[in-house]
C-alpha positions in Angstrom: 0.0 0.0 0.0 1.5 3.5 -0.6 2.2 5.7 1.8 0.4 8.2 3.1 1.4 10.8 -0.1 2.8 14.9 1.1 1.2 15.8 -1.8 -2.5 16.2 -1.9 -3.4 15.3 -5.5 -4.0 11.4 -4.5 -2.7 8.7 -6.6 -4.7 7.3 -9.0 -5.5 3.2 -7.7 -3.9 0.8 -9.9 -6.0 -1.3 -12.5 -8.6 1.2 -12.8 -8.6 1.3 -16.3 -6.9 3.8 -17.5 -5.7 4.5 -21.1 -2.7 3.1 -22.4 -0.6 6.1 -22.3 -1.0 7.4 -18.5 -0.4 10.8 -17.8 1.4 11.9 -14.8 0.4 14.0 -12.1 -1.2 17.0 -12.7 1.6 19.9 -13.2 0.2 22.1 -10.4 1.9 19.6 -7.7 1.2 20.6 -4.0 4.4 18.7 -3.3 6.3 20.1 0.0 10.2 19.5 0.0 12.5 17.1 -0.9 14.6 19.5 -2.9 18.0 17.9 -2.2 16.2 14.2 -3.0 14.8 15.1 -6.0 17.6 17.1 -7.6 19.6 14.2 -6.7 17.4 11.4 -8.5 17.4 13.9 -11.7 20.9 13.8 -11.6 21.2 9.7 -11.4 18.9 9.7 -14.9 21.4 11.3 -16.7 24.8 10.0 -15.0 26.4 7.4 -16.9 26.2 3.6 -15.3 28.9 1.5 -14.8 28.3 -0.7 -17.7 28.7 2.2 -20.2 31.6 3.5 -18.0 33.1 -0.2 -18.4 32.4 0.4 -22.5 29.3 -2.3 -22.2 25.7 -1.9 -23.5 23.2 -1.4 -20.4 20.7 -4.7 -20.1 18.4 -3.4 -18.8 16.4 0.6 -17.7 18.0 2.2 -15.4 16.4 1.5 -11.9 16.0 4.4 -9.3 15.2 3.1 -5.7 13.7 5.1 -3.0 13.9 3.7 -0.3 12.7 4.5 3.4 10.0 3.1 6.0 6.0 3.8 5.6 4.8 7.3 6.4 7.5 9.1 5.0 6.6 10.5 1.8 8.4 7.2 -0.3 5.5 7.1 -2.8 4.9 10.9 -2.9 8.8 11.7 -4.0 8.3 9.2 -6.9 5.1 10.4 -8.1 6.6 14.0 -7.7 9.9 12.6 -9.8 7.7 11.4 -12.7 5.7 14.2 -12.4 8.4 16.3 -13.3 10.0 13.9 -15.9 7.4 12.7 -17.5 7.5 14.7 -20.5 10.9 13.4 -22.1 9.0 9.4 -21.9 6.4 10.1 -24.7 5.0 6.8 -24.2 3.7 7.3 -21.4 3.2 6.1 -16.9 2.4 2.7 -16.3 2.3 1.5 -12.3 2.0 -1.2 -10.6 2.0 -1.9 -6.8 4.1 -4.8 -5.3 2.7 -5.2 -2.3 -1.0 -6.3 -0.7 -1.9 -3.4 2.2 -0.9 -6.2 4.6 2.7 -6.7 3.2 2.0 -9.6 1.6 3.8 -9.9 -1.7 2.0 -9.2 -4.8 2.7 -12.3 -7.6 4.4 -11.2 -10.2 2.7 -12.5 -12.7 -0.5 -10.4 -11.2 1.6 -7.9 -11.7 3.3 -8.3 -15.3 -1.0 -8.5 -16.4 -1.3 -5.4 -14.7 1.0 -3.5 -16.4 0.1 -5.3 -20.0 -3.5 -4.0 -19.1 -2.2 -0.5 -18.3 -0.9 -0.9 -21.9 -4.0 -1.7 -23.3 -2.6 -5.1 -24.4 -4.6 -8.8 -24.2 -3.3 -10.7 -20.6 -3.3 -14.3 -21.4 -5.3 -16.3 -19.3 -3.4 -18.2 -17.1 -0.1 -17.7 -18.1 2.2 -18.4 -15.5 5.3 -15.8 -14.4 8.2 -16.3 -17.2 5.5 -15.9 -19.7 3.7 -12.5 -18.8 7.2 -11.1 -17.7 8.4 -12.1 -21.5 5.2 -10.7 -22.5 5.7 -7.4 -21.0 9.5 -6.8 -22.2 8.3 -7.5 -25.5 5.6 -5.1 -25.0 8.5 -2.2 -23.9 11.0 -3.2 -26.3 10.1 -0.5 -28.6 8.7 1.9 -26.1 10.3 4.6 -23.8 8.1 4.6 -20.4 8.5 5.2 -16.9 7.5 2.3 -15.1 6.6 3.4 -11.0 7.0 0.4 -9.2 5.4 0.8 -5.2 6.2 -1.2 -2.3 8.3 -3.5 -3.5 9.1 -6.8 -1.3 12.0 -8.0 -2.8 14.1 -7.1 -5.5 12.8 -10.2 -7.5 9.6 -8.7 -8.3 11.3 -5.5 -9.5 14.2 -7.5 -12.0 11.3 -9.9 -13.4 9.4 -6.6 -14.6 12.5 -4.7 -15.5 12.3 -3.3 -19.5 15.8 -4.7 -21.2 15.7 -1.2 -23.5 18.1 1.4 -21.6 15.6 3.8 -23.2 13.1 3.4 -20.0 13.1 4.7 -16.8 11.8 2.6 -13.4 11.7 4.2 -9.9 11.1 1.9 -7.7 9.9 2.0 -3.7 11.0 -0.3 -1.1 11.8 -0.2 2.4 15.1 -1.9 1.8 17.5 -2.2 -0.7 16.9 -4.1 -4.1 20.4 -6.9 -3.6 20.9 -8.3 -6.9 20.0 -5.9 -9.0 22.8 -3.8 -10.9 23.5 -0.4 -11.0 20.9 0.6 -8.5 20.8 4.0 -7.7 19.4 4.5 -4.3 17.7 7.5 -2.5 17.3 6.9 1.4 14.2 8.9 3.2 14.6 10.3 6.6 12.0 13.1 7.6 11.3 16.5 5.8 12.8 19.7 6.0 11.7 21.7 9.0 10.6 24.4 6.4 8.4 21.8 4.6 7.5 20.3 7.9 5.8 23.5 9.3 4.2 24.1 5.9 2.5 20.7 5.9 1.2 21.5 9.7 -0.4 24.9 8.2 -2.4 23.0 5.6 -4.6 21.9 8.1 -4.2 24.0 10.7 -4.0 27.4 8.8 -1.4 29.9 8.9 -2.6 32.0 11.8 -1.6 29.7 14.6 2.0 29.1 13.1 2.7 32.6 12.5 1.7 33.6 16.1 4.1 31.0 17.9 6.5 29.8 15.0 8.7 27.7 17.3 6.3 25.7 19.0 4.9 24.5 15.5 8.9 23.8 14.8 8.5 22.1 18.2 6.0 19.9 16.8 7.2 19.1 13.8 10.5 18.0 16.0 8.7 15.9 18.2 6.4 14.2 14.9 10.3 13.3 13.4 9.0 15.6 10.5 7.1 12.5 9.6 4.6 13.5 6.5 2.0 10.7 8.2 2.7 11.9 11.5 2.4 15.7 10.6 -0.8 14.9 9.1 -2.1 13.7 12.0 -1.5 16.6 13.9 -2.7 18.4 12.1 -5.7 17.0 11.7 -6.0 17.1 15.4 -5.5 20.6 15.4 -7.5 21.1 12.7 -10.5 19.7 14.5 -10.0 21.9 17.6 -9.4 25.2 16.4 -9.0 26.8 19.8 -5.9 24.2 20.5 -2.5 25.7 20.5 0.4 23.7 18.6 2.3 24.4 21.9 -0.5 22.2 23.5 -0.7 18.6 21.4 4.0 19.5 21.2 3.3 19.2 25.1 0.7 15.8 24.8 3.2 14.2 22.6 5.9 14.5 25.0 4.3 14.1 28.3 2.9 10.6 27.2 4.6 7.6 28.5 4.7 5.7 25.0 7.8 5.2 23.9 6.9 3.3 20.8 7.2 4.9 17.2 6.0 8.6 16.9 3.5 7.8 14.2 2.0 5.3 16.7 1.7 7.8 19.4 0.2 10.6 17.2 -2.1 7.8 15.6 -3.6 7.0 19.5 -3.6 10.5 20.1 -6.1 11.3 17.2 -7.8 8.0 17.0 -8.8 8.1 20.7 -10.1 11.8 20.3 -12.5 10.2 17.9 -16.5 9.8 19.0 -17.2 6.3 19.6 -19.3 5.5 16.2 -16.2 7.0 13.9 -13.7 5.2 15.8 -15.7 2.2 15.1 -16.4 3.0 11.0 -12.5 4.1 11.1 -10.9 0.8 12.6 -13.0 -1.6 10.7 -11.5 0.4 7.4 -8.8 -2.3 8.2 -10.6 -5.0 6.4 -11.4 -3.1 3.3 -10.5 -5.0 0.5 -6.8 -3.7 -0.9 -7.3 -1.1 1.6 -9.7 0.6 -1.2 -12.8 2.0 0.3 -15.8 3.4 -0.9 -19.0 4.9 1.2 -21.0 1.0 0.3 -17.8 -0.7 2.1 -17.3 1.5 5.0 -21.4 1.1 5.2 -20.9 -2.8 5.2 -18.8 -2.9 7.6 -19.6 -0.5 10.2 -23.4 -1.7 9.7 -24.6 2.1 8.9 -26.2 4.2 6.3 -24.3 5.2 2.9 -24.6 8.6 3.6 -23.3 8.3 7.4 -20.2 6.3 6.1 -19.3 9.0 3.4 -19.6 11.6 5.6 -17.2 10.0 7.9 -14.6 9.2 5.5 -14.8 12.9 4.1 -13.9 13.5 7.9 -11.3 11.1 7.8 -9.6 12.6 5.1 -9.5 16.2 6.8 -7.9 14.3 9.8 -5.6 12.8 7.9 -6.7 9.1 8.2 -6.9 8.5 4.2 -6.5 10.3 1.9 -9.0 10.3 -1.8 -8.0 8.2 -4.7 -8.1 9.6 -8.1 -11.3 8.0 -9.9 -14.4 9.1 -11.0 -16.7 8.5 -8.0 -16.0 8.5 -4.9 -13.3 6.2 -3.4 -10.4 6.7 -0.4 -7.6 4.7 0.1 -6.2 3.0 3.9 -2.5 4.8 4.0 -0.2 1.6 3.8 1.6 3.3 7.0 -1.8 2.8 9.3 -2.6 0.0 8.2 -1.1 -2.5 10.6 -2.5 0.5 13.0 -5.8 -0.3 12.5 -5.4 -3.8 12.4 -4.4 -3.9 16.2 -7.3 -1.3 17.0 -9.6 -3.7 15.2 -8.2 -7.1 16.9 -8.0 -5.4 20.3 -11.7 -3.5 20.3 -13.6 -5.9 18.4 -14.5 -9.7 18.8 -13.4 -11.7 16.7 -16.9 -12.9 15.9 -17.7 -9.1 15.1 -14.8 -8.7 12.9 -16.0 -12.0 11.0 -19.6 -10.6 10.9 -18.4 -7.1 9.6 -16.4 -9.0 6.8 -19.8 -10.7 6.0 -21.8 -7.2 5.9 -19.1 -6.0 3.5 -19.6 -9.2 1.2 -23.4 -8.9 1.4 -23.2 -5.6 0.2 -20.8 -6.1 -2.4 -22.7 -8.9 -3.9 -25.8 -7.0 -4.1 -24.0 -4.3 -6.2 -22.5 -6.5 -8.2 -26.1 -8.3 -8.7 -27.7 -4.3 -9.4 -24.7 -4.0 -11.7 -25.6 -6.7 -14.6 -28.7 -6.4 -13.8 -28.9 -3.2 -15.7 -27.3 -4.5 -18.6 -30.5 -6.9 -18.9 -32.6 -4.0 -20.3 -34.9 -6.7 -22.3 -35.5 -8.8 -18.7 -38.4 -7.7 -17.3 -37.6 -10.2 -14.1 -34.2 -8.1 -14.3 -35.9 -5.1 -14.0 -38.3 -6.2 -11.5 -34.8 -7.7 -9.6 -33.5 -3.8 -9.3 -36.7 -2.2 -8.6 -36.6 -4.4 -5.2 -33.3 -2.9 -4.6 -32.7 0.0 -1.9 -32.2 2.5 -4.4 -28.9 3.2 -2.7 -27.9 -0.1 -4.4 -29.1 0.8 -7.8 -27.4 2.5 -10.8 -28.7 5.0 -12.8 -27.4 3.8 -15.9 -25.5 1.1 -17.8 -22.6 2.9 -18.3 -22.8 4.3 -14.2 -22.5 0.5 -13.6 -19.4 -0.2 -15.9 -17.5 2.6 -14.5 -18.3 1.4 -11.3 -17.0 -1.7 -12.1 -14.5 -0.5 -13.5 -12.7 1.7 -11.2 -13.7 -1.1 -8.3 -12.2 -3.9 -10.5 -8.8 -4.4 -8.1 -10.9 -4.0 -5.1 -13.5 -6.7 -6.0 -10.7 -8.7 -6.9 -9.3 -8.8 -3.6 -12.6 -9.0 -1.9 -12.7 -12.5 -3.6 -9.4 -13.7 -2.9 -9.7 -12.4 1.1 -13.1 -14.3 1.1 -11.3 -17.6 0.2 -8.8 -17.2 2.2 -10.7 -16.9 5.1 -12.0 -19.8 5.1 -15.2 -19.2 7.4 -17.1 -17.1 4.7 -17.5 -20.4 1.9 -21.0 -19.6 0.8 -20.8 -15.7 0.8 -17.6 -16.0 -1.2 -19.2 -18.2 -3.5 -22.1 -16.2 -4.3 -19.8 -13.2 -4.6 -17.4 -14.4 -7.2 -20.6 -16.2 -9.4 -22.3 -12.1 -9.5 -18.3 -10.9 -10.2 -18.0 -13.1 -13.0 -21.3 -12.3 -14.5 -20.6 -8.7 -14.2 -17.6 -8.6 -15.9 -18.5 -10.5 -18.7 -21.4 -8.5 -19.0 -20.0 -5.2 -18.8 -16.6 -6.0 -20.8 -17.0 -9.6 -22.5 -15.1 -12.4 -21.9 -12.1 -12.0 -23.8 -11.2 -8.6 -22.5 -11.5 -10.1 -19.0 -10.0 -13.6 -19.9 -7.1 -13.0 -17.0 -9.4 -12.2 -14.6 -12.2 -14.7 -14.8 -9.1 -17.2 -14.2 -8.0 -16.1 -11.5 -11.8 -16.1 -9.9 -12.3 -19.8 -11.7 -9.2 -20.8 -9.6 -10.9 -19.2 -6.5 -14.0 -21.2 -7.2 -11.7 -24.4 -7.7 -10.7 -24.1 -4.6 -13.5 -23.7 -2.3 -14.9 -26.5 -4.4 -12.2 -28.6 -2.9 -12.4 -27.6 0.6 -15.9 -27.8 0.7 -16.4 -31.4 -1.2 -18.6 -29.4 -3.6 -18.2 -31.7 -6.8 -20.7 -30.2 -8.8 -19.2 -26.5 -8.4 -15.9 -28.4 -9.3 -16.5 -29.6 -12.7 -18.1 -26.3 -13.1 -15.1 -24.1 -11.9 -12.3 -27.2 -13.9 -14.5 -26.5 -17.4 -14.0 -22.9 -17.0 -10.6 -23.3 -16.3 -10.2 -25.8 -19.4 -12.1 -23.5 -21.4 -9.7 -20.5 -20.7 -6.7 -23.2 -21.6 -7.6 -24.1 -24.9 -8.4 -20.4 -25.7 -4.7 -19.3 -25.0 -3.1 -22.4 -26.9 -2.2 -25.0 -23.3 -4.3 -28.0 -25.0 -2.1 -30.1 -22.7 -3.8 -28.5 -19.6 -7.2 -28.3 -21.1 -7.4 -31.7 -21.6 -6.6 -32.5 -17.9 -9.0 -30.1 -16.4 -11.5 -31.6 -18.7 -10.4 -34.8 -17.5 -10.6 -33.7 -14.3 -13.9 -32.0 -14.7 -15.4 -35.7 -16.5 -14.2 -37.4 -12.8 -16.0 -34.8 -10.9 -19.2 -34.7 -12.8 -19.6 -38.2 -12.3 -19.5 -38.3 -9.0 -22.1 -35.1 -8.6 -24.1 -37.4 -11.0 -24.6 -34.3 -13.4 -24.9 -35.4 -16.9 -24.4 -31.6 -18.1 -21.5 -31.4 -16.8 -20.5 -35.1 -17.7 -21.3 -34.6 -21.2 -19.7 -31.5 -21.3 -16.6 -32.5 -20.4 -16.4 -35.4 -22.5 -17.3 -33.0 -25.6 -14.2 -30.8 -24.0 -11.9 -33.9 -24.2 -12.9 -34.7 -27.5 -12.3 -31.3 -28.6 -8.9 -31.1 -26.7 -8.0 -34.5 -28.7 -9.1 -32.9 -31.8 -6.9 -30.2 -31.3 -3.8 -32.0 -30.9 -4.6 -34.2 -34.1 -5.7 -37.1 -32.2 -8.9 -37.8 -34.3 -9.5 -41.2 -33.6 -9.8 -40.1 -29.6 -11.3 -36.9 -30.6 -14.5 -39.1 -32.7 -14.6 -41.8 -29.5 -15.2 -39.3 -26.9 -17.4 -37.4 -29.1 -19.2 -40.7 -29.5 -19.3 -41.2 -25.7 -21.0 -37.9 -25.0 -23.6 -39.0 -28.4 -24.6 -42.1 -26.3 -25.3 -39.8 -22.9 -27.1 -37.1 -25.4 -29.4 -40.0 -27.3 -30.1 -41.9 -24.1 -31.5 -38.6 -22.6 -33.2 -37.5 -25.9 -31.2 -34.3 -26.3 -32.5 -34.1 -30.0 -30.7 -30.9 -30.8 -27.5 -31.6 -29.2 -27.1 -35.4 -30.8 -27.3 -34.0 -34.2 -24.4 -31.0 -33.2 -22.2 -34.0 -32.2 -22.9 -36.0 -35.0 -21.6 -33.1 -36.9 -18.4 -33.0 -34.9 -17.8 -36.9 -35.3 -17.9 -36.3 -39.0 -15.3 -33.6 -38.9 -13.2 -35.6 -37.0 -13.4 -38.5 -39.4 -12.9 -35.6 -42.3 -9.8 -35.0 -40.9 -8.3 -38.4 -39.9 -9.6 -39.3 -43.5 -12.3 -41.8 -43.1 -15.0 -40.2 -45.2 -17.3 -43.0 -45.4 -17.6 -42.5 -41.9 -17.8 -38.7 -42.2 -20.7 -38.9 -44.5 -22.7 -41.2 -42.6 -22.1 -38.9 -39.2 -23.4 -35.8 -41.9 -26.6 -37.4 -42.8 -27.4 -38.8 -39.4 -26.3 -35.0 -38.4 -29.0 -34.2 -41.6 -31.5 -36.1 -40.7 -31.3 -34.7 -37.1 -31.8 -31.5 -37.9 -34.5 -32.1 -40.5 -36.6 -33.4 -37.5 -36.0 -30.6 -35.6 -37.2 -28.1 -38.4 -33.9 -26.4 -38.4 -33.4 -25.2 -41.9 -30.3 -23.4 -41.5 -29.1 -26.5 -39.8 -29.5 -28.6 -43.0 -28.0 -26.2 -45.5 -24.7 -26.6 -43.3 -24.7 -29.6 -43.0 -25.4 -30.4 -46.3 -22.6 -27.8 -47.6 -20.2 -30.2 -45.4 -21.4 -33.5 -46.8 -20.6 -31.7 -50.3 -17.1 -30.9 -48.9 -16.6 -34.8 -48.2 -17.9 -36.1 -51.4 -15.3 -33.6 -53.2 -12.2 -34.7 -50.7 -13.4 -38.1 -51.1 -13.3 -38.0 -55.0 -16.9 -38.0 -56.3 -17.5 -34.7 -57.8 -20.8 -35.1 -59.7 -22.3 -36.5 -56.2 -20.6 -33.0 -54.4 -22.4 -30.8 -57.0 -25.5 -32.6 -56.4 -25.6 -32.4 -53.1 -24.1 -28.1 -52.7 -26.8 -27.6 -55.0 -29.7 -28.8 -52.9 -27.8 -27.0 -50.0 -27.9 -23.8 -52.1 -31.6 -24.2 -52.1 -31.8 -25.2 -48.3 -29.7 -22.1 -47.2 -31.9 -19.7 -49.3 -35.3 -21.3 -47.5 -33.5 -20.2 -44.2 -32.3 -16.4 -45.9 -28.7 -17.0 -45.2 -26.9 -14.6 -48.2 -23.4 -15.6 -46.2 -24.0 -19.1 -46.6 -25.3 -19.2 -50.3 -22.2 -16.9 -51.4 -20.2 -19.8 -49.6 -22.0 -22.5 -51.4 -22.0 -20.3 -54.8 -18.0 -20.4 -54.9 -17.8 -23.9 -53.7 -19.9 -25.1 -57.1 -17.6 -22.8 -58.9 -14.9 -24.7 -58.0 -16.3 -28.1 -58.4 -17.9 -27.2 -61.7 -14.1 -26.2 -63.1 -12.5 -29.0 -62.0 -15.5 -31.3 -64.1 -14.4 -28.9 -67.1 -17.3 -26.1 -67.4 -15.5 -22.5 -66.8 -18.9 -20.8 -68.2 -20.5 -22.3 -65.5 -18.5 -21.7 -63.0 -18.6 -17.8 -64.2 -22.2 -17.7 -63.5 -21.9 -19.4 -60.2 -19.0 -16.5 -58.9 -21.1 -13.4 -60.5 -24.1 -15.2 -58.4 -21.5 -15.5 -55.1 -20.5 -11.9 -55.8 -24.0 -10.5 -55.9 -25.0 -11.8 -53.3 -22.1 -10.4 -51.0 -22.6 -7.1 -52.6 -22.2 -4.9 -48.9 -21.1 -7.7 -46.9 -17.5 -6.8 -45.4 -15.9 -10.4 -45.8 -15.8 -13.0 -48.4 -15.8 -16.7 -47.1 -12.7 -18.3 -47.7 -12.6 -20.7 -50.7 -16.4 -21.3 -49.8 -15.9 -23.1 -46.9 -18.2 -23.0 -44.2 -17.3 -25.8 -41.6 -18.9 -27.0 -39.1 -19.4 -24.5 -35.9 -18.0 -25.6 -33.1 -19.8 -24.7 -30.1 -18.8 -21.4 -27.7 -18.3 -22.6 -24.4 -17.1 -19.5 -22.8 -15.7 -19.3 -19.3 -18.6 -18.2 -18.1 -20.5 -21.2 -19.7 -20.5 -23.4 -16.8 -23.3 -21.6 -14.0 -22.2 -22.5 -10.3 -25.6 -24.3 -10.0 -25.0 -24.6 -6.2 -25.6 -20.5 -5.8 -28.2 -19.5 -3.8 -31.3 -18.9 -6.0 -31.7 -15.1 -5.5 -29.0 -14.3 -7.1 
């Protein structure tokens, strides 16, 4: 988490969405200080390393560290250093944050996607580390960025993210040094400048009572270490009691018995000034997901109205507590510095069974939003509608696009929210229900490919608690997902053992959807890898299950994808007897759109088989099949294909006539179909195909 920032711009939260090319901090920068720090860092861009001293190219950007404990102003100097540099990287911002508000170390393969997203490039679902770092050097190869890299753990996370051009800048922060790393140029924080120290005090307490007794406020500062957190604090205390004196909360400070850090003893000084309903809302801000709050969390958690939890965090930020992040609505962010602050406040006040039922407030509330949120993307539902009009209306959105940027700016939050719900073990069913209303969001709001990367991670999530729980059903559901997202970014290999997988736990829920599914899966998977002898048997197993249960519609799909198989491995006698019994399927059914494709493929099977007067027999009835269902794309298709049957039986005038036909009937349409080939469509089973069918109904 970043620390509490001098500056009071705000930062804007990572993964919010924004465009490729991120600007930098506004140019009118309240930043206090840090001359001597910053000059110094400018200098370091431009001073030659020691591999081009040594005559040797530079592998990688040149890395700036700054480097100091929370609270003093780490992530402030760095987003005052791009500020001002910004301009000479025409490419643009990108940042990333390294560590969870807890410490815990981000992966870095969470945040390698980040930074690809930042870019506005695909994630791949899935990918593991070395791929999404490779990914992301690629991306940078050819671009000249400064790349802000907060709270970093370990010097690890900063090399596997490093840009190899020498073009690039990165500034990283860290409480520590970054071992391992060459040619580090490190800028250690101690407090401010007395100057800047004072000046931060008058910005909440005005200028009034530091002009009338200068030396006391110099005093304070003194006695705060000329901590940016700490001075905030004060001030905020002072702020809030406008008859106070500095001279007075100097004396508090160092009459108390406390020993311990100075930001600690400022914290308790403010914190227990606090009525006992903000305290509460304030120390429960501990367990905000990402330590990302909005007025609907602090509301969940502290169990009170919206508008009684925004005004308290709008208090919170004029006494210094958080501080507002840059997005479009309103959201605050839990300095990383006071973090482990509040945690002890919260552990020592509260039972633990209150903590656990706050957490569960918080995920009640965020599922409900996330339920309003698609909701109002169903604008044909009427149950949809019917859905929000049952909502408080504090929990509805006034429009679709309200909702997406909502989502959108809430995206790393929610994210969390999940991954804390799993991980706590207690809160199984809530966490369920919330990831199956986060997945539906975002595919509603973005679609499924743009939010391929994330939807795994979730699907992993759900895997999980599927596990711990015994929940087989919810387990095929979350492994098809998962196998789905596989075979969409090219692992076949791991597709076809989730799907595996998925077949195992779908037998023992005893749910022939997701049995049959998965077998499909595997014979798609085989197909994939040119196994089409597997790929026909297992779509022959999941035949049987689909005739035995009289899935009439289904059968004659996977009759259609037996006869590809046996198109590829060859075996067209068996291809064309899968085609009619796919044919004759489909007639029953009344589908006549159906029966002109599958018609055009029997056509393709009789031409690779070597009977072309039976292949322009039988495209010709599938002309007149696809015009009966008003398909113009599929009669162009079957137009060329009897162009090119009818040349190679010798008839070019015919064949003329068939092409002017194809072309006229394309005349506006964008694409032509490729050598009037139509194939046979497989099915779209994306990751959201699969419903957790264990979710409560309501949702």
């Amino acid at each position: 988490m970043a620390d509490q920032a001098v500056d009071t711009g705000g930062v804007p939260a990572s993964g919010t969405g924004r465009p490729p090319a991120v600007e930098a901090a506004p140019t009118d920068s309240q930043f206090l200080g840090r001359t001597r720090e910053l000059k110094e860092l400018r200098a370091d861009i431009d001073r030659a390393g020691l591999n081009t001293l040594a005559g040797r190219k530079a592998p990688h950007a040149r890395v700036l560290l700054i480097a100091g404990r929370p609270g003093f102003g780490r992530t402030a100097l760095a987003e005052e250093l791009v500020r001002q540099i910004a301009h000479g990287y025409p490419d643009g911002v990108l940042r990333a944050r390294l560590a969870e508000p807890d410490g815990t170390r981000v992966p870095v393969e969470r945040a390698a996607g980040h930074l690809l997203g930042e870019l506005g490039l695909p994630v791949p679902a899935g990918a593991d580390e070395d791929d999404l770092s490779e990914a992301l050097r690629e991306a940078l190869a050819d671009r000249r960025v400064v790349l802000l890299l907060d709270d970093a753990v370990d010097a690890e996370q900063v090399d596997a993210l490093l840009p190899d051009t020498p073009d690039s800048l990165v500034v990283a922060v860290s409480g520590g040094p970054l071992t391992g790393i060459s040619d580090v140029r490190p800028c250690t924080l101690g407090g401010l400048d007395t100057k800047s120290a004072v000046a931060l005090l008058e910005r909440f307490t005005g200028s009034v009572r530091v002009t009338v007794d200068p030396r006391s406020a110099e005093i304070l500062a003194e006695v705060c270490a000329a901590q940016p957190a700490a001075l905030r604090l004060a001030g905020g205390w002072l702020a809030a009691r406008p008859t106070a004196a500095v001279s007075d909360l100097a004396k508090q400070l160092r009459a108390g018995d406390d020993e311990g850090p100075v930001l600690a003893r400022v914290f308790r000084l403010s914190y227990a000034a606090l009525p006992g309903a903000a305290a509460r809302i304030l120390r429960l801000l501990a367990l905000a997901p990402a330590g990302l709050v909005d007025p609907h969390i602090a509301s969940g958690l502290a169990g009170c109205s919206v508008d009684a939890a925004r005004t308290a965090l709008d208090d919170f930020v004029a006494l210094g507590f958080l501080h507002r992040a840059d997005s479009a609505m309103p959201q605050y962010e839990v300095p990383g510095c006071l973090q482990p602050l509040l945690r002890a406040a919260a552990e020592s006040q509260e039972k633990p069974g209150e903590l656990q039922l706050a957490r569960a407030r918080m995920l009640e509330r965020t599922v409900r939003l996330l339920q309003s949120c698609r909701a109002i993307t169903e604008t044909d539902s009427p149950l949809a509608r019917e859905k929000l009009l049952e909502m408080p209306k504090a929990l509805r959105f006034p429009s679709p696009r309200a909702a997406e940027e909502w989502l959108r700016v809430r995206r790393p939050a929610l994210l969390a929210a999940a991954r804390l719900a799993v991980a706590d073990g207690q809160l199984d069913t809530l966490a369920r229900r919330l990831m199956s209303q986060l997945v539906r969001a975002l595919v509603a709001h973005f679609g499924t490919q743009a939010v391929a990367a994330d939807l795994y991670g979730v699907h992993r999530l759900v895997l999980d608690v599927a596990e711990r729980r015994d929940l087989p059903r919810e387990q095929a559901a979350a492994l098809l997902n998962l196998g789905d997202l596989d075979a969409r970014t090219g692992r076949t290999k791991a597709a076809l053992a989730r799907y595996r997988a998925a077949l195992d736990a779908g037998r023992q829920a005893n749910d022939p959807y997701a049995t049959g599914r998965a077998m499909e899966s595997v014979g798609g998977a085989h197909q994939e890898l040119e196994d089409y002898e597997r790929a026909a048997d297992w779509y022959g197993r999941a035949l049987a299950q689909r005739l035995a249960r009289d899935e009439r519609e289904d059968a004659a799909r996977l009759y259609g994808r037996i006869a590809t198989a046996y198109t590829y491995a060859g075996r067209y006698g068996e291809a064309l007897r899968n085609w009619s019994s796919a044919l004759t399927g489909h007639r029953r059914l009344g589908d006549v759109g159906a029966q002109a494709r599958a018609l055009s493929e029997m056509a393709r099977v009789q031409e690779y088989a070597g009977h072309p007067e039976e292949a322009l027999s039988t495209c010709q009835e599938a002309v007149e099949w696809a015009r009966r269902a008003g398909d113009l794309r599929l009669q162009a298709a079957l137009q060329i294909r009897l162009a090119y049957t009818l040349e190679r039986l010798g008839d070019p005038a015919a064949a003329r006539l068939h092409r002017g036909a194809a072309e006229r009937l394309l005349d506006g349409e964008n694409t032509p179909p490729e050598n009037g080939g139509t194939g046979e469509t497989e099915p779209e089973h994306g990751p959201n195909a699969y419903e957790i069918r264990s979710a409560s109904a309501k949702d």
